[in-house]
ROGURO-703737 format. One line per 3 residues: number of its first residue (from 1); their letters; for each residue x, y, z of N, C-alpha, C. Coordinates in steps of 0.2 Angstrom, whole numbers. Example, Ala and Ser with C-alpha at 12.3 -4.5 7.8 and 13.67 -1.06 7.14 Angstrom:
// ROGURO-703737
1> as> 66,-28,39,62,-22,39,66,-16,39  64,-11,35,68,-5,36,64,0,39
END
This chain:
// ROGURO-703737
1> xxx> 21,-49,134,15,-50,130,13,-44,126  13,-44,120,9,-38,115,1,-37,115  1,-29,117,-5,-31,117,-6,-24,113
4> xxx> -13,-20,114,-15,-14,110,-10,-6,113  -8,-4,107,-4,2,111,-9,5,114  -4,9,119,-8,14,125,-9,23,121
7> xxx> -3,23,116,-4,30,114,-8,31,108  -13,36,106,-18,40,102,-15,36,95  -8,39,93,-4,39,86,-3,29,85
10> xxx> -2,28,90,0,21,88,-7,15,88  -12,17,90,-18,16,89,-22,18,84  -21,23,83,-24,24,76,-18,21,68
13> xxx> -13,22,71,-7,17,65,-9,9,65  -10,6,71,-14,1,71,-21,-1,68  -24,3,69,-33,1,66,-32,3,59
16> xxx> -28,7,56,-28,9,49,-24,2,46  -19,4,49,-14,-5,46,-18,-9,45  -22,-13,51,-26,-18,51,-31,-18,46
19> xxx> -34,-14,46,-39,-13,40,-38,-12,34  -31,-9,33,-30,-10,25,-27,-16,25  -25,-18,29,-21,-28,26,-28,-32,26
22> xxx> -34,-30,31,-39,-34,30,-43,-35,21  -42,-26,20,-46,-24,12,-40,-30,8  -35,-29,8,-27,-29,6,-29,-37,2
25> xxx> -29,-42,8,-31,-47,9,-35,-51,7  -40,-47,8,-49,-51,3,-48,-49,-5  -41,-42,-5,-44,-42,-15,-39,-46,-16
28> xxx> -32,-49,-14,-28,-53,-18,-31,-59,-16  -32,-62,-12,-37,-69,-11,-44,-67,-19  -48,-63,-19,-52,-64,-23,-49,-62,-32
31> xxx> -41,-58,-32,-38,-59,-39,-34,-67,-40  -34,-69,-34,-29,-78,-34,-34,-82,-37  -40,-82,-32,-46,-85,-35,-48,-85,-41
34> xxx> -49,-81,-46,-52,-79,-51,-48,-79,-57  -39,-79,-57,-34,-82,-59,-34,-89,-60  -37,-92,-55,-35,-101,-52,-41,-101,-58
37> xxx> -46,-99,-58,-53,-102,-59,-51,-101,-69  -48,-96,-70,-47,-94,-77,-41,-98,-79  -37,-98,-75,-33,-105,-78,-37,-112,-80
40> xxx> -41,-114,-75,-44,-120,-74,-49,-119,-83  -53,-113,-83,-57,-113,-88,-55,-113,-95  -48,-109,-95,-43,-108,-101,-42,-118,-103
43> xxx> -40,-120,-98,-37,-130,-100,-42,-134,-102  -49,-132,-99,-54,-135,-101,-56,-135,-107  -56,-128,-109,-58,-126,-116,-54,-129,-119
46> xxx> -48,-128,-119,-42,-129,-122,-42,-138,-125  -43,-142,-121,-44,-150,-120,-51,-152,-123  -57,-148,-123,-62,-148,-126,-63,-145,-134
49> xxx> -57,-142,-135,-59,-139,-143,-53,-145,-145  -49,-148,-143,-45,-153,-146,-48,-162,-148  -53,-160,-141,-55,-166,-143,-63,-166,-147
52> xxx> -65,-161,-146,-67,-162,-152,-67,-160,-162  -61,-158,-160,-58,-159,-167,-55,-164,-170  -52,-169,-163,-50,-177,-166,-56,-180,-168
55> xxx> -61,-181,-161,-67,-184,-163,-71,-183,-171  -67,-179,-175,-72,-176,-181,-68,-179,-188  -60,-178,-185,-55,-182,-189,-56,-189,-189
58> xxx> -57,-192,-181,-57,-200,-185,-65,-202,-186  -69,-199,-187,-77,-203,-190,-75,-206,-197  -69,-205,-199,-71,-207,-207,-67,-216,-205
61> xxx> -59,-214,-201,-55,-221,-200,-60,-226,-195  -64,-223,-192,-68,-227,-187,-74,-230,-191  -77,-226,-195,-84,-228,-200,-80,-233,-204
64> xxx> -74,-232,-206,-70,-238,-213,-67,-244,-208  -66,-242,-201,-61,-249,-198,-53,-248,-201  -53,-243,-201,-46,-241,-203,-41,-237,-197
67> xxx> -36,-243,-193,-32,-241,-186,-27,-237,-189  -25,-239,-194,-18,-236,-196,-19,-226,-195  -26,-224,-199,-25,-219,-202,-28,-214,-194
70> xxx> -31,-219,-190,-35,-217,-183,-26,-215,-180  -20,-221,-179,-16,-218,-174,-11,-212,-179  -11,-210,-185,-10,-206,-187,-13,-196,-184
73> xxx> -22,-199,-184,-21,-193,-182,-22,-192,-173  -22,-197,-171,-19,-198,-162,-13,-195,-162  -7,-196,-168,2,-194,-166,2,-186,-165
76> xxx> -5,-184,-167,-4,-175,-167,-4,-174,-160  -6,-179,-156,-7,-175,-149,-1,-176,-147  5,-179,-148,12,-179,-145,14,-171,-143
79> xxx> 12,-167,-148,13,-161,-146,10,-157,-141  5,-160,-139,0,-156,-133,4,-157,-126  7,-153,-123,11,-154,-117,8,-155,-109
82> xxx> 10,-160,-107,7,-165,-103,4,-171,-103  2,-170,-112,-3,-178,-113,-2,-184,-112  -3,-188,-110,-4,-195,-107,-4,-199,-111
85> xxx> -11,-200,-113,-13,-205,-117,-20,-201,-119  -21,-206,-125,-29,-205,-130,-31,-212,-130  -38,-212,-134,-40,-219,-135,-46,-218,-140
88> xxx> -48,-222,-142,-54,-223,-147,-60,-229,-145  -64,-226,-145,-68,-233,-143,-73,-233,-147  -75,-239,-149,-82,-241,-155,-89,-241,-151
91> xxx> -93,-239,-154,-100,-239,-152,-103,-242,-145  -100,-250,-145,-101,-255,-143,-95,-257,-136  -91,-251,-135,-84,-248,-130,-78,-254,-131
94> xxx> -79,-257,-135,-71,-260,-137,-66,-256,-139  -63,-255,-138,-56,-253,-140,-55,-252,-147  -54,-247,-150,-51,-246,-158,-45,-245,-157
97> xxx> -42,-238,-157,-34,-239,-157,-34,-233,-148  -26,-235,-147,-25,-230,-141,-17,-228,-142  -15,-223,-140,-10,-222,-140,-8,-217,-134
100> xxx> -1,-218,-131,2,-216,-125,7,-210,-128  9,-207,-123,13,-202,-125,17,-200,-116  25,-199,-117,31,-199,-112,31,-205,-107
103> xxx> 32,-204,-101,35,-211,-97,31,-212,-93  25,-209,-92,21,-210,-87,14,-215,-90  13,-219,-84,9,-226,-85,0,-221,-89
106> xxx> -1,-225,-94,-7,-223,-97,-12,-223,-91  -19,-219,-91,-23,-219,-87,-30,-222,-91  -34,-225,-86,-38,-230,-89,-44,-226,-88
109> xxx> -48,-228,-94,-53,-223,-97,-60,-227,-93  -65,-225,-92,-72,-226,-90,-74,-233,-95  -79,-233,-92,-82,-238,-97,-88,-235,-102
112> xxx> -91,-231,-100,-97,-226,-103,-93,-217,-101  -96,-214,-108,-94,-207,-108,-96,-203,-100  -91,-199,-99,-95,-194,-95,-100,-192,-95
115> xxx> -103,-188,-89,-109,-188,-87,-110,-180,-92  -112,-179,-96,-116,-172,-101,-108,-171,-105  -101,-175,-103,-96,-174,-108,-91,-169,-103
118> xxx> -92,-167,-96,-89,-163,-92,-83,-165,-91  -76,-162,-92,-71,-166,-90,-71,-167,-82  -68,-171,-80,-66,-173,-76,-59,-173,-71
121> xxx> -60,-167,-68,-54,-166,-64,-52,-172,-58  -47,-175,-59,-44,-180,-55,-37,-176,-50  -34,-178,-45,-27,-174,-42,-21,-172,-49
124> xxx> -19,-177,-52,-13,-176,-54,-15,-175,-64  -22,-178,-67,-24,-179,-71,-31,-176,-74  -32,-175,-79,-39,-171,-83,-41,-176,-87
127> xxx> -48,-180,-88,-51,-186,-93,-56,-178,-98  -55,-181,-100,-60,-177,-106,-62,-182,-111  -69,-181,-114,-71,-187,-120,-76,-182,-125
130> xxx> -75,-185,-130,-82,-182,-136,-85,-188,-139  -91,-188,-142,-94,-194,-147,-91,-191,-152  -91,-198,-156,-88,-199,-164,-95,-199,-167
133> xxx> -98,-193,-168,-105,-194,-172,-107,-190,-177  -102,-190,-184,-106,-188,-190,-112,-189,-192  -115,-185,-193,-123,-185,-194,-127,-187,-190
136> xxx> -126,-185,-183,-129,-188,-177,-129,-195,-175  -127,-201,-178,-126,-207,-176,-121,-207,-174  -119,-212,-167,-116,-212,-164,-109,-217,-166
139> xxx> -105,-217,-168,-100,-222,-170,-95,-223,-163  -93,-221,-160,-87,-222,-154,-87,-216,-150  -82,-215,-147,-81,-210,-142,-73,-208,-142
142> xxx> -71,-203,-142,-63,-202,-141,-62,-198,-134  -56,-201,-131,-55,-203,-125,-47,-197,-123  -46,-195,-120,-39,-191,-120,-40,-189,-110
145> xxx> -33,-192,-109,-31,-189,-101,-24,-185,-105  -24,-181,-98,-18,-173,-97,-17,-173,-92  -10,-175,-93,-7,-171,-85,-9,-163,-84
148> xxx> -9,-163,-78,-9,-157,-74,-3,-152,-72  4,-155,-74,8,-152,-72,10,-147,-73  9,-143,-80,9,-136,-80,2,-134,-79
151> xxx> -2,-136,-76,-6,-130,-74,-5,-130,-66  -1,-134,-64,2,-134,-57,5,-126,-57  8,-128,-61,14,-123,-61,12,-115,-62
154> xxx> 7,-117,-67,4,-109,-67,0,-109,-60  -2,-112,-57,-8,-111,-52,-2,-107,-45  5,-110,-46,10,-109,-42,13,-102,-42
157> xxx> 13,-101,-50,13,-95,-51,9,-88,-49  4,-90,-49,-3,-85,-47,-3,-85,-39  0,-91,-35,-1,-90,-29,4,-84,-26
160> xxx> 12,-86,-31,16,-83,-27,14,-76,-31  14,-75,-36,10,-64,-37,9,-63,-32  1,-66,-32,-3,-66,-27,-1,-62,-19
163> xxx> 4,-68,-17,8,-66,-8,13,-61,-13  17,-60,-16,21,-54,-17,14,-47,-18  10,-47,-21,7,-42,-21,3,-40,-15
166> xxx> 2,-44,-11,-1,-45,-6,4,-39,-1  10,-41,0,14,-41,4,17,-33,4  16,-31,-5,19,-24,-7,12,-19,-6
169> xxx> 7,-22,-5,1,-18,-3,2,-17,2  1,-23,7,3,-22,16,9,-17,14  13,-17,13,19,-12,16,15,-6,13
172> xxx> 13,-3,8,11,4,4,6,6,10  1,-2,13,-5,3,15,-1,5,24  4,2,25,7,2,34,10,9,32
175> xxx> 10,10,24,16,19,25,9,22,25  5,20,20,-1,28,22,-4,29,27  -4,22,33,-6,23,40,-3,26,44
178> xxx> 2,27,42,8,31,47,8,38,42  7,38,37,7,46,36,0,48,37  -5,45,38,-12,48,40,-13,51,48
181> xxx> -8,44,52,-8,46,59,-4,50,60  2,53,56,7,59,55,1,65,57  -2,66,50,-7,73,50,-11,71,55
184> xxx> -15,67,58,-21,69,62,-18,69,69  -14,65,71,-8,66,76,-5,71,79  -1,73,74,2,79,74,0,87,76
187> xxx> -7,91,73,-10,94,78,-10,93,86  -12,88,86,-16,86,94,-10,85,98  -4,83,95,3,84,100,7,89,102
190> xxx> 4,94,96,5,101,97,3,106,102  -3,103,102,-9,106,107,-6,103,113  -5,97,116,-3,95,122,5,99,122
193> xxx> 9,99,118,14,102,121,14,111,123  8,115,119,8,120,118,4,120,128  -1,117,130,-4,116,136,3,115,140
196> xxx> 8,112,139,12,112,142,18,115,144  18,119,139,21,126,140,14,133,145  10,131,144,5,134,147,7,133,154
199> xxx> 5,127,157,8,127,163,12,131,165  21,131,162,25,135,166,24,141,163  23,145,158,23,152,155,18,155,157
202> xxx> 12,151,160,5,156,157,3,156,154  -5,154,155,-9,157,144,-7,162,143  -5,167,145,-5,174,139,1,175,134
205> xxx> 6,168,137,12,166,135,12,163,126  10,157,127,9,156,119,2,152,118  1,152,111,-6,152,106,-3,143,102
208> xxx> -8,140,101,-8,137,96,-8,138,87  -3,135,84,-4,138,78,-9,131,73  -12,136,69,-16,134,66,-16,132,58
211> xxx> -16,124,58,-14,120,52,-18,120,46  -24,121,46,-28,119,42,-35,120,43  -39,121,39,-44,121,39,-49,118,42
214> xxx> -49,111,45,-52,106,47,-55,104,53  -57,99,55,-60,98,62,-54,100,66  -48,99,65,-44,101,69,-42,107,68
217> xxx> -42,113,65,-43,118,65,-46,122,70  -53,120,68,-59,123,74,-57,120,81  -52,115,82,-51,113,90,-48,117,91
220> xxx> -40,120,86,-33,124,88,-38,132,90  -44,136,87,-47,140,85,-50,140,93  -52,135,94,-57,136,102,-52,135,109
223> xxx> -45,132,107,-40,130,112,-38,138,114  -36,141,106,-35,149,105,-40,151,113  -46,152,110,-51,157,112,-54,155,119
226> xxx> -50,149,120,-52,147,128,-46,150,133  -38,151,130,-35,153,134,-35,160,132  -37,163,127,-40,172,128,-41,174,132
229> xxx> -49,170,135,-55,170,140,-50,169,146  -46,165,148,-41,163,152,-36,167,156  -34,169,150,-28,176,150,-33,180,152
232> xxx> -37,184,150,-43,189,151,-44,188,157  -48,182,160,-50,180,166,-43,181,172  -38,180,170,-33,181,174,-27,187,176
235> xxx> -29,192,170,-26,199,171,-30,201,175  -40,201,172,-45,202,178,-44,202,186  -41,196,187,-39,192,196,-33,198,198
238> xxx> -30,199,191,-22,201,195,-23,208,199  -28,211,191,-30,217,196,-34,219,200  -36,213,202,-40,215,209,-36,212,214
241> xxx> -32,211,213,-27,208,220,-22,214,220  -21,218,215,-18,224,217,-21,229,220  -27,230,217,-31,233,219,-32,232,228
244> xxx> -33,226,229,-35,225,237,-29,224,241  -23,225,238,-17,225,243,-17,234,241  -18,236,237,-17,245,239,-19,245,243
247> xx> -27,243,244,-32,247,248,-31,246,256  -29,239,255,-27,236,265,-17,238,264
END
């Protein structure tokens, strides 16, 4: 069973790791998010300046009762990539003209406009509507569903960045964790093996060497000056233990 290392270096490469994929994590979730969200608001706008540039071309074929010249400017939307289907409806919601576009089954419009004209995100589809109302009377309504499937794709797109960047972060912050636990580690193990040498040599044997200015400096600077004191203290002893075997 895994559990928390026992040693100083692997604990602190642990807490830093954890903590940068934690940071790592909350910023690609909130750039996926705000990608997702600007996708969604680019198709809206996009669907909403179309439709109401149709709704403005057929007031004239909808005011005259003229279908022919209303499915003429419907054929413009063939080009619009994933469109469904359009539709025109007269004042009174009967049907003026509609026209479908690729193999997929037309989708059936409301009976009254949207609620303030907001499109309507469905799973696989987008309803968008505008009024036909030159000069603020109201003549019909234009009607258009949109596949979704290329904004699938873009959404799919943004997910997988999203996990590859994700993923190149976690590796970049797992290396700074391990070169940060390098330097602040690496004194401290110094100092345990230079203690270690102390044991079998003596303090008066060797000194820690001194890396840097830093908190860990002033520790190598007091380890220094505590086996000076130590050494000091202990040539002290020696000479009084010669001193008391001369005298006996």
């Amino acid at each position: 069973m895994l559990g928390w290392p026992k040693s100083i270096p692997g604990k602190i490469h642990l807490a830093i790791a954890l903590t940068s994929a934690g940071v790592v994590f909350l910023l690609a979730a909130v750039l996926t998010y705000s990608q997702y969200s600007r996708a969604k608001h680019d198709l809206t706008t996009h669907l909403h300046t179309l439709s109401q540039m149709a709704a403005s071309n057929l007031a004239v074929p909808l005011a005259f009762g003229d279908p022919e010249d209303a499915q003429d400017a419907l054929g413009a939307f063939q080009a619009v990539p994933d469109m469904i289907n359009v539709m025109v409806s007269r004042a009174d919601r009967t049907v003026f003209v509609r026209q479908s576009f690729g193999k997929r089954a037309p989708i059936g419009f409301p009976a009254t406009p949207l609620a303030d004209h907001e499109p309507r995100w469905q799973d696989d589809h987008i309803l968008v509507c505008a009024d036909i109302a030159p000069g603020g009377e109201s003549l019909g309504t234009f009607w258009l569903a949109c596949g979704l499937d290329s904004f699938h794709d873009r959404v799919r797109e943004i997910v997988v960045l999203g996990i590859y960047l994700y993923v190149l972060a976690t590796v970049l912050a797992a290396l700074v964790a391990w070169l940060l636990q390098r330097l602040i580690t690496r004194p401290i193990l110094e100092l345990a093996q230079v203690a270690d040498r102390i044991t079998q040599q003596g303090p008066s044997a060797v000194r820690a060497e001194k890396q840097a200015n830093d908190e860990i400096g002033v520790l190598v600077d007091s380890f220094n000056l505590m086996l000076d004191h130590i050494a000091a203290q202990s040539e002290r002893l020696s000479e009084r233990e010669r001193c008391y075997r001369t005298l006996f």
